[in-house]
C-alpha positions as CSV (number, residue, x, y, z in Angstrom):
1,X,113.7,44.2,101.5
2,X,113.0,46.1,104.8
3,X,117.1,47.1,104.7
4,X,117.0,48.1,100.8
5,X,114.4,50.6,101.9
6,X,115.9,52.0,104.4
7,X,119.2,52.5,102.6
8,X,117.5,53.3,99.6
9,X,115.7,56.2,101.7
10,X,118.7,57.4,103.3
11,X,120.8,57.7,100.0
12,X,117.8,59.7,98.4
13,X,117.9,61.3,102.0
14,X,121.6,62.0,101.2
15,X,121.2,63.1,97.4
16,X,118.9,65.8,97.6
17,X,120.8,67.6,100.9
18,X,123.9,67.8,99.0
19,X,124.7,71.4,97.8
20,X,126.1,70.2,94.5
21,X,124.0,67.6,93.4
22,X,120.4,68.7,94.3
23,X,119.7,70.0,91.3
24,X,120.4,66.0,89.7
25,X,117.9,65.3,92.0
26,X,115.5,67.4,91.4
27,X,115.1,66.5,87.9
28,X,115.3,63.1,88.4
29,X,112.5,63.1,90.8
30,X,110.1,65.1,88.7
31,X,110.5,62.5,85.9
32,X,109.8,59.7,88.3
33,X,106.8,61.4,89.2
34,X,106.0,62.4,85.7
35,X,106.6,58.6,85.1
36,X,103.8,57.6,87.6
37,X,101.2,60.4,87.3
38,X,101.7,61.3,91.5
39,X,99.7,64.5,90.5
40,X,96.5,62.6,90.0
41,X,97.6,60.0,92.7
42,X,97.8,62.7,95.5
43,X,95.1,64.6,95.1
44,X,93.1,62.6,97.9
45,X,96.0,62.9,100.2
46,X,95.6,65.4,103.0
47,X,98.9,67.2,104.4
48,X,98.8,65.0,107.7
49,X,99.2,61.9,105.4
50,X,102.5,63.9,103.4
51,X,103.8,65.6,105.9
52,X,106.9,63.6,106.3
53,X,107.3,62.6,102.4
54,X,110.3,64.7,100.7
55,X,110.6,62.5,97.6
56,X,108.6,64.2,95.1
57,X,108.3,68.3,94.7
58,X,104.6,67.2,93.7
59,X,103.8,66.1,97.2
60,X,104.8,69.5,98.6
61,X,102.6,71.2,96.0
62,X,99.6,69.2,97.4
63,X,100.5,69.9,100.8
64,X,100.6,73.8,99.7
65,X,97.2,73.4,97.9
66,X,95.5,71.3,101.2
67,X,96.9,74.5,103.4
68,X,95.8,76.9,101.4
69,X,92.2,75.7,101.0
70,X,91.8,74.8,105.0
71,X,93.1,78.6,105.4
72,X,90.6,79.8,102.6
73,X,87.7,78.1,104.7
74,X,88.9,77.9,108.3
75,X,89.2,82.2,108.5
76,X,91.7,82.3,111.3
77,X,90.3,79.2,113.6
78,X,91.9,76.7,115.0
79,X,95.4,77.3,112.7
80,X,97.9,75.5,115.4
81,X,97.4,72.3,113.0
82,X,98.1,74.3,110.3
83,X,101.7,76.3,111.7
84,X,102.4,73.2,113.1
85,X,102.5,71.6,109.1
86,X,103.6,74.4,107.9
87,X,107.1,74.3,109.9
88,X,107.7,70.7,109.1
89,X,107.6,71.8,105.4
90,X,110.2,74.3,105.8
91,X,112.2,72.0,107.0
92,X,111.8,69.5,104.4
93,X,113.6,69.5,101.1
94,X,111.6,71.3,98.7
95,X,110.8,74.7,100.4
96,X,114.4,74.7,102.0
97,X,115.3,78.5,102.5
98,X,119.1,76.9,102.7
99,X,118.5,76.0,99.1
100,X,116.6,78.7,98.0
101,X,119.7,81.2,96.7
102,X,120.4,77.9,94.1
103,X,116.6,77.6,92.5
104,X,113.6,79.4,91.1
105,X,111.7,76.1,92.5
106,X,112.9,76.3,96.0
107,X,112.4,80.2,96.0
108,X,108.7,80.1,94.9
109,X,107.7,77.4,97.5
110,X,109.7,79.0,100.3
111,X,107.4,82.0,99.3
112,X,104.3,79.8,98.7
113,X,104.8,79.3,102.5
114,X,105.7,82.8,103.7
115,X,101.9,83.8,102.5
116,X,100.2,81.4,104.0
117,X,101.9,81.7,107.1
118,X,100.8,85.8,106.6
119,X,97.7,84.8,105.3
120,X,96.9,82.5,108.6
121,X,98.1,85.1,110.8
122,X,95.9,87.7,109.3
123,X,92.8,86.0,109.5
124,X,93.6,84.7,113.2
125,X,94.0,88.2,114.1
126,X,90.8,89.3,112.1
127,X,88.9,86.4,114.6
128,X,89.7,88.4,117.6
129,X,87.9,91.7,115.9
130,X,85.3,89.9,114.5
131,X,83.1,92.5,115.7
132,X,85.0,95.3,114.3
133,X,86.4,98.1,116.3
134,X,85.0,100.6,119.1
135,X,87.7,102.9,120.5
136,X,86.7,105.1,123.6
137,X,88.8,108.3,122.6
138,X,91.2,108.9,120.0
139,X,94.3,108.0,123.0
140,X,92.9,104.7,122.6
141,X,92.7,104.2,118.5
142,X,96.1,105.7,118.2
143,X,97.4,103.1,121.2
144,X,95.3,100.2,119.6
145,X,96.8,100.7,116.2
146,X,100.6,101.0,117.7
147,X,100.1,97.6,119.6
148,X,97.9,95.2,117.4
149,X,96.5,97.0,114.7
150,X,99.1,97.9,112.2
151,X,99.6,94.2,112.3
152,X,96.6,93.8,109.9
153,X,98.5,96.0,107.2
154,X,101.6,94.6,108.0
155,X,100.8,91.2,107.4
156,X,98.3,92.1,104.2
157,X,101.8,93.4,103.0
158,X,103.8,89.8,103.8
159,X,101.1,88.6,101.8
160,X,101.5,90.3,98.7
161,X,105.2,90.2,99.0
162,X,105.2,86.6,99.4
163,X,102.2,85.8,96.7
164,X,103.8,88.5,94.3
165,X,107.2,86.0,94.3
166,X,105.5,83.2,93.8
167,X,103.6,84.9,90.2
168,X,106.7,84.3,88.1
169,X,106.0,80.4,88.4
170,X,102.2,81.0,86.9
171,X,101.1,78.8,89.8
172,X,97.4,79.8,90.1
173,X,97.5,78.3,93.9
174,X,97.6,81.2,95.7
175,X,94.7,83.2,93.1
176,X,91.9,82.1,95.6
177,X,93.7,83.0,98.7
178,X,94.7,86.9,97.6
179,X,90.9,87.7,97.0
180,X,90.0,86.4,100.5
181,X,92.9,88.6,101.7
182,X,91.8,91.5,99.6
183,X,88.1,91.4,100.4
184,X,89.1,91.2,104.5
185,X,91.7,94.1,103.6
186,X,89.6,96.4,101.4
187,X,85.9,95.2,102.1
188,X,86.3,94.6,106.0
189,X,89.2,96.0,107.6
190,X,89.4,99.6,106.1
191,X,86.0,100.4,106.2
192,X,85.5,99.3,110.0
193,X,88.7,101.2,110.5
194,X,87.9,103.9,109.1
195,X,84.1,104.7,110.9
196,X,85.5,104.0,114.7
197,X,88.7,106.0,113.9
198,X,85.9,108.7,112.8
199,X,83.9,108.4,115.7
200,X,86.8,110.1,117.5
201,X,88.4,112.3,115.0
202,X,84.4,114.4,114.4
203,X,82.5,116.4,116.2
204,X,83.6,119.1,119.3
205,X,85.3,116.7,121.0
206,X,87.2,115.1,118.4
207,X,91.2,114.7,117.7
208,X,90.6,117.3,114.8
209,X,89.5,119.8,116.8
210,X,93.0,120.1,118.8
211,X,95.2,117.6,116.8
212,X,96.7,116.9,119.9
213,X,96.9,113.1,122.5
214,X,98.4,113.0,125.7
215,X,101.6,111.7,126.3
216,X,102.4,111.9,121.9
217,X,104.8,114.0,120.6
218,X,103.8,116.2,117.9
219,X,105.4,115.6,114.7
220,X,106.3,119.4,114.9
221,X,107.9,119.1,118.1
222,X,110.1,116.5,117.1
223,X,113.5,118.2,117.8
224,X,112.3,119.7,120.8
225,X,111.3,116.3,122.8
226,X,113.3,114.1,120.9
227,X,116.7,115.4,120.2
228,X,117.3,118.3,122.4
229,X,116.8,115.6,125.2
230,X,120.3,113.4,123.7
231,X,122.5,116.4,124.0
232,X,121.2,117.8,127.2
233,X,122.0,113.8,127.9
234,X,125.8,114.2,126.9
235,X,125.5,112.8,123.6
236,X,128.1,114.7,121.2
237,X,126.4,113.9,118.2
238,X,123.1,113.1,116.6
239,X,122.0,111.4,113.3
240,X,118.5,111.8,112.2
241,X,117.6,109.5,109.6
242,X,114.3,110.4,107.8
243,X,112.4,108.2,105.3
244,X,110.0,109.5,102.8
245,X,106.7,107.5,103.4
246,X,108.5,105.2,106.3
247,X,105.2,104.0,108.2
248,X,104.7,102.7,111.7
249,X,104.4,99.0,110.8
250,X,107.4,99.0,108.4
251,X,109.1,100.6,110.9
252,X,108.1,98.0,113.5
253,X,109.8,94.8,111.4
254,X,113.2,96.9,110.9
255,X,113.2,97.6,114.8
256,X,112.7,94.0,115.7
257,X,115.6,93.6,113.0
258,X,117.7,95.4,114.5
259,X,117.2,94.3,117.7
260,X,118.3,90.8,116.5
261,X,122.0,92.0,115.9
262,X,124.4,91.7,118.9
263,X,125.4,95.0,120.7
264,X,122.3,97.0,119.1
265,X,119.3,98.1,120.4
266,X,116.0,99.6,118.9
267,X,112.7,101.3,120.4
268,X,110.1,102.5,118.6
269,X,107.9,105.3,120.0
270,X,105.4,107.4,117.9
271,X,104.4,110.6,117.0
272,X,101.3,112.3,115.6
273,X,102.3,113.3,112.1
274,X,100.8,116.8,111.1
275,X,98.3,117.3,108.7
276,X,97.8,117.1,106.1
277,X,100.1,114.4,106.0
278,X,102.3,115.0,102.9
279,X,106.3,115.8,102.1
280,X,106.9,119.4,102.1
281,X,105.1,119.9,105.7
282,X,106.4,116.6,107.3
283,X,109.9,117.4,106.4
284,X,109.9,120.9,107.8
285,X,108.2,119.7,111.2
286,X,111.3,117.6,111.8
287,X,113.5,120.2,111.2
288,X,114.4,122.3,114.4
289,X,112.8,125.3,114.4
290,X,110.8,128.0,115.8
291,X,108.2,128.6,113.7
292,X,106.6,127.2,110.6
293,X,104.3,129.1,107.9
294,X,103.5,129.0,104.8
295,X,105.0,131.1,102.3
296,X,102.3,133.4,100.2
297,X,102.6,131.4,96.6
298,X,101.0,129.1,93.7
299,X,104.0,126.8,94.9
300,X,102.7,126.6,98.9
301,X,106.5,126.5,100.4
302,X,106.8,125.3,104.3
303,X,109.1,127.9,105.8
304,X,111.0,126.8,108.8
305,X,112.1,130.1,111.2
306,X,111.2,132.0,107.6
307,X,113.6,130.2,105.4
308,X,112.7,127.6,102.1
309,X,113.4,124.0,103.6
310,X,111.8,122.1,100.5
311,X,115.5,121.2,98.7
312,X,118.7,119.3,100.4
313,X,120.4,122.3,100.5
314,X,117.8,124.4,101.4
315,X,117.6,122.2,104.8
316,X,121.7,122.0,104.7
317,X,121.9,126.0,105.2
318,X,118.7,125.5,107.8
319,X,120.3,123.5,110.3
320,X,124.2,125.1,110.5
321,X,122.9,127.4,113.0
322,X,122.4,124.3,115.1
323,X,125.7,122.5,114.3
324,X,123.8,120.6,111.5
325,X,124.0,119.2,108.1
326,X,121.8,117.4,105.7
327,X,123.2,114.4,103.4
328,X,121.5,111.9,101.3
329,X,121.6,108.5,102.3
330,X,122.8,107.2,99.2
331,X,126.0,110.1,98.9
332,X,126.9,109.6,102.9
333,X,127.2,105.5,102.1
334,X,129.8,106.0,99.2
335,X,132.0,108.0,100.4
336,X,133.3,105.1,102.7
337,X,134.2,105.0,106.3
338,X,137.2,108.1,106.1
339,X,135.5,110.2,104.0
340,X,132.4,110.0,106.1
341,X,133.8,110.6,109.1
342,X,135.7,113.4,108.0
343,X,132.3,114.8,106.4
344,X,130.7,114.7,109.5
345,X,133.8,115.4,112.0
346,X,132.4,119.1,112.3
347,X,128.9,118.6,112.6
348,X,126.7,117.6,116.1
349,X,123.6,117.1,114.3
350,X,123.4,114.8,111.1
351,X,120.1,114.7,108.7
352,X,120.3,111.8,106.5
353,X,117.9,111.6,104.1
354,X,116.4,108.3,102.5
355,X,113.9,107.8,100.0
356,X,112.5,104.8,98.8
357,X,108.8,104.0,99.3
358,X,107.5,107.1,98.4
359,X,109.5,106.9,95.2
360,X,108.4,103.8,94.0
361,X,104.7,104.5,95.2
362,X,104.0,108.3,93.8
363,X,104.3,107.2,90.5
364,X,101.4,105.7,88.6
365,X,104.2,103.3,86.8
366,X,105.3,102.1,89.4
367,X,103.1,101.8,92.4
368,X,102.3,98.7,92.4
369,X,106.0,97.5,93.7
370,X,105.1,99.7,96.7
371,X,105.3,96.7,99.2
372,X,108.4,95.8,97.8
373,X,110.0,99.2,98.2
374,X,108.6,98.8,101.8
375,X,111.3,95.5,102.2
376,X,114.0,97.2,100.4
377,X,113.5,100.2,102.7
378,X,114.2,98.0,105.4
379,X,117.0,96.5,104.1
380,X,118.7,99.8,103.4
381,X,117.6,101.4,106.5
382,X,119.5,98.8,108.2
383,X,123.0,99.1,106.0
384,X,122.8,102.9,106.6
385,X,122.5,102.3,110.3
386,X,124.9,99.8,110.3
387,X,127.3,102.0,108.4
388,X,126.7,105.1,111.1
389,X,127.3,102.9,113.9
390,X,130.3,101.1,113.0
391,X,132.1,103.6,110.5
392,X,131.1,106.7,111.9
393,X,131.1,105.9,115.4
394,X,127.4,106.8,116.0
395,X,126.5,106.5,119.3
396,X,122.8,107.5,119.1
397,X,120.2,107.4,115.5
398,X,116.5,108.6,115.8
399,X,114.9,107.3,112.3
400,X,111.5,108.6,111.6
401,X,109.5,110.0,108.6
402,X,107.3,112.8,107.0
403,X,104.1,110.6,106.7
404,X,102.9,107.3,106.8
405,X,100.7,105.9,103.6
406,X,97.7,103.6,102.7
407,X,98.3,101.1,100.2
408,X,95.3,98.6,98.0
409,X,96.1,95.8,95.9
410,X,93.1,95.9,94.0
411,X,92.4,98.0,91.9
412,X,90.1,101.1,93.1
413,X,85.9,101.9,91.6
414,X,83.9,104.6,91.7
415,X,83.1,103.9,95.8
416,X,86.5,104.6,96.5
417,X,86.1,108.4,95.4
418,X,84.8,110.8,97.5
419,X,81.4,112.2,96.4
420,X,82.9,115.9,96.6
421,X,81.1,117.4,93.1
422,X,83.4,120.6,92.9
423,X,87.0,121.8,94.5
424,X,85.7,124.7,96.7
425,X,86.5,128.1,95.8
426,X,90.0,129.4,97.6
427,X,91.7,125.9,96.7
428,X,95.1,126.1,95.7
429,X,96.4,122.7,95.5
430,X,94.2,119.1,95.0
431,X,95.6,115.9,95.5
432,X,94.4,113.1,95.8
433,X,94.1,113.0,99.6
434,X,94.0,116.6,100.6
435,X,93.2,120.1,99.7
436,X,94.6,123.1,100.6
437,X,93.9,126.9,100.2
438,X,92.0,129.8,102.2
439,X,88.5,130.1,103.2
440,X,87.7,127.0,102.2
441,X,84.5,126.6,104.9
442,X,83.4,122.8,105.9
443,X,81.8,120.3,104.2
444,X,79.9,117.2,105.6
445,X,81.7,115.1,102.8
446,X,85.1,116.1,104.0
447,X,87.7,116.5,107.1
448,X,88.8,119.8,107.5
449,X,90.7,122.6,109.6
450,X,94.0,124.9,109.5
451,X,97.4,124.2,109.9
452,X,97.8,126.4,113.0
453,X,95.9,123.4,114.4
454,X,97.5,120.1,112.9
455,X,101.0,121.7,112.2
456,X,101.5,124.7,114.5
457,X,102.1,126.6,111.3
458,X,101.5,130.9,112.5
459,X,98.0,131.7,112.5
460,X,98.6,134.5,109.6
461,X,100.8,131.9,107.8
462,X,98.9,129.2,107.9
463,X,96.4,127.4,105.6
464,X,93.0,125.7,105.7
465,X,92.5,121.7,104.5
466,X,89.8,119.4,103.3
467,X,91.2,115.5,103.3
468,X,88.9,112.9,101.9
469,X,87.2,111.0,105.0
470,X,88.5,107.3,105.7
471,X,90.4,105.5,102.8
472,X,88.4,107.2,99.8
473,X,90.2,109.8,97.6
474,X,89.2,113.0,95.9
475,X,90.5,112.0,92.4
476,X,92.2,108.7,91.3
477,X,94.4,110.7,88.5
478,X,98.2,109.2,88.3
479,X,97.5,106.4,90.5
480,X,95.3,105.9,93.5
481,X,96.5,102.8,95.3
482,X,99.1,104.6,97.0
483,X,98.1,107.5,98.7
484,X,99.2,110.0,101.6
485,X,97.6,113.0,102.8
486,X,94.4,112.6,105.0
487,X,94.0,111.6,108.7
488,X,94.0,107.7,108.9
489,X,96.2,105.5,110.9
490,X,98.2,104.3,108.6
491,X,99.2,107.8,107.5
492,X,99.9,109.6,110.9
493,X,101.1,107.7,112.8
494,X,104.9,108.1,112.5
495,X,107.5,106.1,113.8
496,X,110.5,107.4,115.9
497,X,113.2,105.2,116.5
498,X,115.8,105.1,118.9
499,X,119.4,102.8,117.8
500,X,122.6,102.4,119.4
501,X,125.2,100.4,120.7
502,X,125.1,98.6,124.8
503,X,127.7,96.6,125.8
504,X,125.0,95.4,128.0
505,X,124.1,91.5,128.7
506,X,120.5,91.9,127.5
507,X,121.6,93.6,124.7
508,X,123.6,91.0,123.2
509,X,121.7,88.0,121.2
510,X,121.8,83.9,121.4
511,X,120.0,81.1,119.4
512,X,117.3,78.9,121.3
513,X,118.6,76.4,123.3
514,X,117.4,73.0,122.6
515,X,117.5,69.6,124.4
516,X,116.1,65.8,123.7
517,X,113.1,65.2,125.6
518,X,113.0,61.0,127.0
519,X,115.7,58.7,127.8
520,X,116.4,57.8,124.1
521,X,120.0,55.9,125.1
522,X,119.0,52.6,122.2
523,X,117.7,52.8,118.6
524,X,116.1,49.2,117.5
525,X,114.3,50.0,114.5
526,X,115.3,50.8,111.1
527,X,113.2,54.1,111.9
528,X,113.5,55.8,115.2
529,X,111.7,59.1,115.9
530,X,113.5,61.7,118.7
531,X,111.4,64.4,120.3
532,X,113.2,67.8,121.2
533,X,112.1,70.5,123.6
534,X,112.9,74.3,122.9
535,X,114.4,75.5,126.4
536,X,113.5,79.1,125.4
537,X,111.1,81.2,123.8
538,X,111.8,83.4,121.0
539,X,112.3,87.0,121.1
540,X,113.8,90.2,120.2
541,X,117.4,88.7,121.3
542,X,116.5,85.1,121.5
543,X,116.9,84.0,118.1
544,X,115.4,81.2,115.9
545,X,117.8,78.0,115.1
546,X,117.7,75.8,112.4
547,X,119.6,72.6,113.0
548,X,120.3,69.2,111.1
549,X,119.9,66.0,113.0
550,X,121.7,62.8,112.4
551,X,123.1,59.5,113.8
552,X,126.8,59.5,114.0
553,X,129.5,57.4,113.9
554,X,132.4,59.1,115.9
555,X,135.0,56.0,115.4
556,X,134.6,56.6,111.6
557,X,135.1,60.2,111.3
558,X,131.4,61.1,112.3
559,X,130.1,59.2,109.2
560,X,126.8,59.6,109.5
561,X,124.7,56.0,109.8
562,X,121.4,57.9,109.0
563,X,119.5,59.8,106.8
564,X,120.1,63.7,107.9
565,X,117.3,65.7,108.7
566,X,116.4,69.4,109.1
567,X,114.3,71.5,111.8
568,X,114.0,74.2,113.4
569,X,113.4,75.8,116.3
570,X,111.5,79.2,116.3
571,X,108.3,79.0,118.4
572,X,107.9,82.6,120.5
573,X,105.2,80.8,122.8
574,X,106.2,80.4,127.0
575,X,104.3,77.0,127.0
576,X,106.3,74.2,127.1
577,X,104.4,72.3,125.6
578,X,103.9,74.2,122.1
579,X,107.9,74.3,121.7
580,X,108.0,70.6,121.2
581,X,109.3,69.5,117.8
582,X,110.3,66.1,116.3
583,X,111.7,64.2,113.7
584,X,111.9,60.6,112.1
585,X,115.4,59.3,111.3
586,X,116.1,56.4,108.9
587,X,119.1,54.2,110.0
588,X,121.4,53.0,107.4
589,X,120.5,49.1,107.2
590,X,124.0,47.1,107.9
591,X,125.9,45.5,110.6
592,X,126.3,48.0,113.4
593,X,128.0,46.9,116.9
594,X,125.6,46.8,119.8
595,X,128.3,47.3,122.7
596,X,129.7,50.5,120.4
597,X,128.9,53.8,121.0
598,X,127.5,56.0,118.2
599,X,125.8,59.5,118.6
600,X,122.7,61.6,117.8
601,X,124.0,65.3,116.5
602,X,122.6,68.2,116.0
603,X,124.4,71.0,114.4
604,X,123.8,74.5,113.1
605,X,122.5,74.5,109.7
606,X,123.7,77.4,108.2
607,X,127.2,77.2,110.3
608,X,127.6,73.7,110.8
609,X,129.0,74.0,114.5
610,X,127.6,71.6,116.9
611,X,124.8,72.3,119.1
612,X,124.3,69.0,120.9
613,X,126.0,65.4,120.8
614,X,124.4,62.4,123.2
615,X,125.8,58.9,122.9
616,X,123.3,56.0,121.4
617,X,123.6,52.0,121.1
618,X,122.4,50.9,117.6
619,X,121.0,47.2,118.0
620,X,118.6,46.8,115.0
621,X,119.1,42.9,115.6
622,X,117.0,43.5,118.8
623,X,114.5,45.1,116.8
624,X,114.2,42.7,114.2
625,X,114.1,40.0,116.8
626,X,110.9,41.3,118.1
């Protein structure tokens, strides 16, 4: 009975890892454990006691639910236990990301796991600012929110992301978990955000006063310190690649993308965007210039050295007096690699234009697919570097934006609006998050100065501002989740990075080495369970490895004499003892030769190519014996 078992499980094993035939599986299973009620079964179970059952997708939907409720009521303590289940999961059969191309299932649970891995990581990091946030000047808010900070929106946008592709399945398992998110985000986060971030944007001695922080590039003095620099550095040419709405966190995950491709290499500085924060006035601060104003006009047009820069080929004419063009990201890609490089043969300085997030975001219609914009954005971003790199022979890319943006699930109430009763008189334009006109004095309800200030615009061509203060707006008309404009963090802060190619050693990437941990030479049990170390952290170009485990036979054409099991290997912590992972293996119940060597094997999941082979004696007779 004890061998039928064991074959039985590493058949099933077997079934459900096979590419063409998991789908048989699948619906084989779920009317077995239709058959048997599981659902009411498992509801006792805790994760610990499923962790290491694949059989039935219903047993990883309780594991899901046990998770989500310990991440609901634990608020970011002690989650080790919960990673640590987490990982084994992904490993498993049902949340496979291997399989996840092949089925709806597969994707939704993959995702069910991305959120809570988001959704523990935002509320670990909320623990460590349990008591909100005191900044002692506004250097140290604006180097806060580039180190730790713009992790809370980045991860409260994994969330969504994650929950969002999980909806289609109208599992209601993740409902209780987006309002905890959403009340931390919106009820906690913003609003203690938003007072510190005031303390040191008010008063005399506040940023507003100056608009300006040691050691940060203006957003207006972006050619100056950021490209002049590359040519006076012997760099022949220069693309500039500039993405509407392109904020500091989003930036953040495409450098550390990047930076996990062999031969590139990413850094990401900041600037401090001008204010207010919108298109028009972002756009023509990264142009090269001498001066900015505004033109006189219902229409408030950002001139750059006294010429229109609001149109592509208002900005084309701008910048052939410095050897320049401007292209759209979307025209350069299709004309190919000759037609490309013949476009740009002529040119030293290369403005690329990309817009995606503020596209998707500014409309009412559609602002609500915001944060995924924000991963497509990446995605593109890194095909159009990709493509200047290796088709156009770009040595050097700076990609930056115009502003940042805030971003709210839920939908916004009448405390979200600022309490300003009238527009003041002068006001020529009113969005949602700034006004703009002449004269327009100070309010207590509202941030406020002149251009010459925030944006270096000419003191007789320049333009006064009110912005609503913290996250609130003046109007909520056309849609108010997505908004850009004011002075927060999330808006002006703007990312700068640097790409390009090093030949380089540490700019060249390699998977995780991994070892087995013990003297594990004999296997005597129908189960035997192998420990494995992770010999280095992960990091920018140390990548994660997924690997499959099995017993081997190398006599028979490496027929494997186990079940074949799945894990991987992507902790980033330098303690030994936290890159530990193992896994049970189920030996195939028949006659297998003591004296004959077999082998344990671990090879790349998504390649196949062996990582590791170490010789084992099978003697289950011993076992049995004893």
């Amino acid at each position: 009975q004890q061998n039928l078992a064991a074959n039985a499980s590493v058949f099933v094993g077997r079934w459900r890892s096979d590419i063409a035939q998991f789908a048989n599986y699948n619906a084989l299973a779920q009317a077995v454990a239709d058959e048997l009620n599981l659902v009411s079964l498992l509801t006792s179970h805790s994760a610990e006691q499923l962790v290491d059952c694949m059989t039935f997708e219903d047993a990883e939907l309780r594991v899901v639910q046990d998770l989500k409720t310990r991440i609901v009521a634990g608020a970011g303590a002690n989650m080790d236990v919960v990673r640590s289940l987490m990982a084994r999961r992904r490993d498993g059969h049902w949340a496979n990301a291997l399989l996840a191309s092949a089925n709806e299932q597969t994707r939704a649970l993959a995702a069910c796991y991305d959120a809570l891995t988001a959704a523990a990581d935002f509320f670990a990091l909320k623990a460590t600012h349990a008591a909100g946030f005191s900044f002692a000047d506004a250097s140290s808010a604006y180097a806060q929110y580039r180190e730790e900070l713009f992790r809370f929106d980045q991860l409260y946008r994994h969330f969504h992301t994650a929950a969002d592709a999980v909806e289609p399945m109208g599992w209601a398992v993740l409902h209780e978990l987006r309002a905890s998110i959403e009340s931390v985000y919106s009820g906690w986060y913003i609003p203690q955000l938003s007072l510190a971030w005031a303390k040191v944007l008010e008063g005399p001695q506040g940023l507003l006063a100056t608009w300006r922080l040691p050691e940060v590039t203006p957003q207006q003095q972006f050619f100056e310190r950021k490209v002049l620099p590359l040519f006076d550095g012997n760099v022949k040419r220069v693309f500039v690649l500039i993405s509407d709405a392109f904020r500091y966190e989003v930036a953040q995950e495409l450098t550390q993308q990047i930076n996990s491709k062999n031969r590139l290499r990413a850094s990401l500085d900041g600037m401090l965007g001008v204010l207010p924060s919108y298109t028009a006035l972002g756009m023509a601060a990264l142009l090269p210039h001498k001066t900015l104003a505004y033109k006189e006009g219902a229409n408030l047009d950002v001139l750059a050295d006294g010429h229109s820069v609001a149109s592509l080929e208002q900005r084309n004419d701008h910048l052939k007096a410095f050897g320049g063009m401007a292209v759209k990201a979307e025209d350069l890609m299709a004309l190919g690699k000759d037609k490309g490089r013949e476009l740009v043969r002529e040119h030293r300085l290369i403005y690329i234009y990309h817009d995606r997030i503020d596209m998707i975001g500014d409309k009412q219609a559609s602002e609500t697919k915001t944060f995924e914009a924000a991963m497509q954005t990446v995605q593109e971003l890194a095909q159009v570097l990709g493509f200047v790199i290796n088709s156009l022979n770009g040595s050097t890319v700076l990609v930056t934006a115009d502003h940042g943006f805030m971003y709210q699930e839920s939908a916004l109430d009448v405390s979200d609006k600022s309490t300003l009763e009238d527009k003041p008189a002068g006001t020529i334009t009113a969005k949602k998050r700034y006004l703009i006109g002449h004269d327009l004095g100070i309010s207590p309800k509202a941030w406020s100065g002149n251009t010459a200030v925030t944006a270096g615009t000419l003191p007789d061509a320049s333009m006064d501002f009110w912005l609503p203060k913290g996250a609130s707006r003046f109007h909520f008309a056309g849609g108010a989740r997505f908004v850009h404009g004011s002075a927060m963090l999330q808006e002006v802060v703007v990312p700068v990075m640097t790409v390009g190619v090093s030949e380089a050693d540490y700019a060249k990437t390699k998977p995780v080495g991994i070892s087995l941990l013990g003297t594990v030479n004999k296997v005597v049990t129908n189960t035997q369970r192998f420990e494995f170390i992770q010999t280095d952290a992960v990091s920018e170009r140390v990548l994660p490895r997924t690997v499959t485990v099995s017993l081997r036979d190398s006599q028979a054409r490496d027929k494997p004499i186990s079940d074949v099991q799945s894990i991987t290997f992507d902790s980033t912590s330098h303690m030994l003892d936290e890159r530990k992972r193992s896994i049970l293996l189920t030996v195939l119940a028949g006659s297998h030769d003591p004296s004959k060597r077999y082998d344990l094997v671990l090879r790349d999941a998504v390649s196949n190519i062996e990582v590791l082979r170490l010789p084992i004696k099978v003697d289950l007779a011993f076992g049995n014996d004893f």
